[in-house]
N, C-alpha and C positions, 0 to 999 in steps of 0.2 A: 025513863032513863034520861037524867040531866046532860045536854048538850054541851062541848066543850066549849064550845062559845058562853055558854052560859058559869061555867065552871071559871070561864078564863076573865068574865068581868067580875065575877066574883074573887078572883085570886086578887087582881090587879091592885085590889082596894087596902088588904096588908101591908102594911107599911116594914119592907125589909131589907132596907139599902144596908151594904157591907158597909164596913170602917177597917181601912188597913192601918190603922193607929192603935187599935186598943193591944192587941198581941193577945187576945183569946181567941177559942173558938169553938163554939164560932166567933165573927168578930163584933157581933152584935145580938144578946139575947132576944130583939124583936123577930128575929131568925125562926126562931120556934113559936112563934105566934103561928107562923102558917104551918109551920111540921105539927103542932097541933091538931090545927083544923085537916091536915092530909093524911094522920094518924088518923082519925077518926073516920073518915070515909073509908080510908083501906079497913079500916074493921069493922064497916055498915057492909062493904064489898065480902067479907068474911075470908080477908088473902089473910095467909099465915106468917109467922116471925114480924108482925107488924111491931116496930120500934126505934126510938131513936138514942141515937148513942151520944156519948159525952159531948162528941163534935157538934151536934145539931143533925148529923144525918138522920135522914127519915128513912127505914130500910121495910123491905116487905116480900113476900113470897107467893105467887102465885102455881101453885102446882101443878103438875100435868096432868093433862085426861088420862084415863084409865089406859092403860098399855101403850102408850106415848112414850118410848126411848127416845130422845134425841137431846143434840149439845143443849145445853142452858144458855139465854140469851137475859140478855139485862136492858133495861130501858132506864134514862136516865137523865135528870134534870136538876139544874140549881134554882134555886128558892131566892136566893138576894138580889139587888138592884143595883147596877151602878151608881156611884158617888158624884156623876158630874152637874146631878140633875135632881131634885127632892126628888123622893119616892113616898112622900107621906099626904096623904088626903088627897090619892088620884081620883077623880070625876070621869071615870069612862064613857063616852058615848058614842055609838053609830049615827054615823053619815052616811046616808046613797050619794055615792059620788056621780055628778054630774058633765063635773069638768071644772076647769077656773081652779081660783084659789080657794083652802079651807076658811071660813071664821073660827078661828079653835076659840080667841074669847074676845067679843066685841067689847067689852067692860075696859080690858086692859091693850085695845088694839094689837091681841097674838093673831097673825095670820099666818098660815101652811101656805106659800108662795108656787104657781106650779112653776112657774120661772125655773125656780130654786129647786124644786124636787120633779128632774124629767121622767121617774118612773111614775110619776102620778099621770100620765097620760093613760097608761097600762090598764089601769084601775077605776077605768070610765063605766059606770054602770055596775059596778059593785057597792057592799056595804064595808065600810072603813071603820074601825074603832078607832078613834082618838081621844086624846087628854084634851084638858082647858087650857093647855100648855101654861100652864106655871108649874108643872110637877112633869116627868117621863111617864112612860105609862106603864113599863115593868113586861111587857112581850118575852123580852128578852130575861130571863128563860119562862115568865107564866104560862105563857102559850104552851111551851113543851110538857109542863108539870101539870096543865089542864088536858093535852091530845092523850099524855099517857095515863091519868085515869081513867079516860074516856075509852083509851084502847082495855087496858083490865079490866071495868064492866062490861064490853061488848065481847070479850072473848068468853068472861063468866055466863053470860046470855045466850053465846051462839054454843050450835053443838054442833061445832065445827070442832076435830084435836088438833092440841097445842101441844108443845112442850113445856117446861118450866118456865117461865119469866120472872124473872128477878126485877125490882122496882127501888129506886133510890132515885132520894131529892135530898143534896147538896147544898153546902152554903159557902159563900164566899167565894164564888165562881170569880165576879166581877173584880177583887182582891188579888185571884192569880193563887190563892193558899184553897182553892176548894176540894182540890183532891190531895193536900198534902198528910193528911190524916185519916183517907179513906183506907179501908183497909179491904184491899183490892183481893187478898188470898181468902180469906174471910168470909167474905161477898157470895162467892162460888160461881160465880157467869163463866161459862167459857169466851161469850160472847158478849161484847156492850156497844 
């Protein structure tokens, strides 16, 4: 079972920063570069209504176990990147943080300050993902679009009973337009 750690520096590397200029939508067809590639796992996963719609959403169905009545719950993430920062040819890497400041890239003297960042104290003795900082690194939402694969293959794995979960990845989160075309009755979650 691929770890979402490993799903999330793999997502990272898509290059899918929104554009609130263009007036489609999504607002940028490299959008569906990763509903693509997340199409294709949900149907390695064998979840049902695996597809994406005009929007760019990527939508999917996970069933319930056998005699599992309960509400439908949805899990849910956006796929694009903010604008303030490239989102194209992210370099992920783990650091065990030690303490002190990051070198994110010696080449172009980026440094991760802890001066500047007091939650980095928090974070003494863990492993860190970071960019080479000349691009973002896209966390925001890959993280989420990686924990909830990771949770629909471990529910498909455990036989533990579930209810229905419902699965959608969004674009144009960062835009402020990602849910303006979702189609929320549609969808069927009681819950998201």
């Amino acid at each position: 079972m691929e770890s979402a750690k490993s799903r999330f520096l793999r997502y990272v590397t898509y290059y899918t920063t929104s554009d609130e200029f263009t007036g489609t939508s999504p607002s940028t067809e490299r959008q569906k570069d990763l509903g693509r590639v997340l199409m294709q796992e949900l149907e390695a996963l064998k979840l049902e209504d695996v597809h994406m719609d005009d929007c760019g959403n990527v939508l999917a169905t996970l069933p319930a176990s056998e005699g599992v009545d309960a509400p439908v719950i949805a899990l849910i993430a956006h796929m694009d990147t903010a604008t303030e920062l490239s989102g194209a040819n992210v370099k992920p890497r783990i650091v065990h943080y030690e303490g002190g400041d990051i070198v994110l890239n010696e080449e172009k003297n980026i440094v991760m300050r802890a001066a500047e960042f007091e939650s980095l104290a928090q974070q003494i003795g863990k492993d860190l993902t970071v960019t080479d900082g000349t691009t973002l690194l896209g966390a925001d939402d890959k993280a989420g679009v990686a924990e909830i694969l990771s949770a629909a293959q471990l529910l498909l794995t455990s036989e533990k009973p579930h209810g229905t979960v419902k699965l959608a990845f969004t674009p144009d989160e960062e835009i402020g337009r990602g849910a303006d075309r979702f189609d929320v009755a549609g969808f069927g979650a009681d819950y998201a």
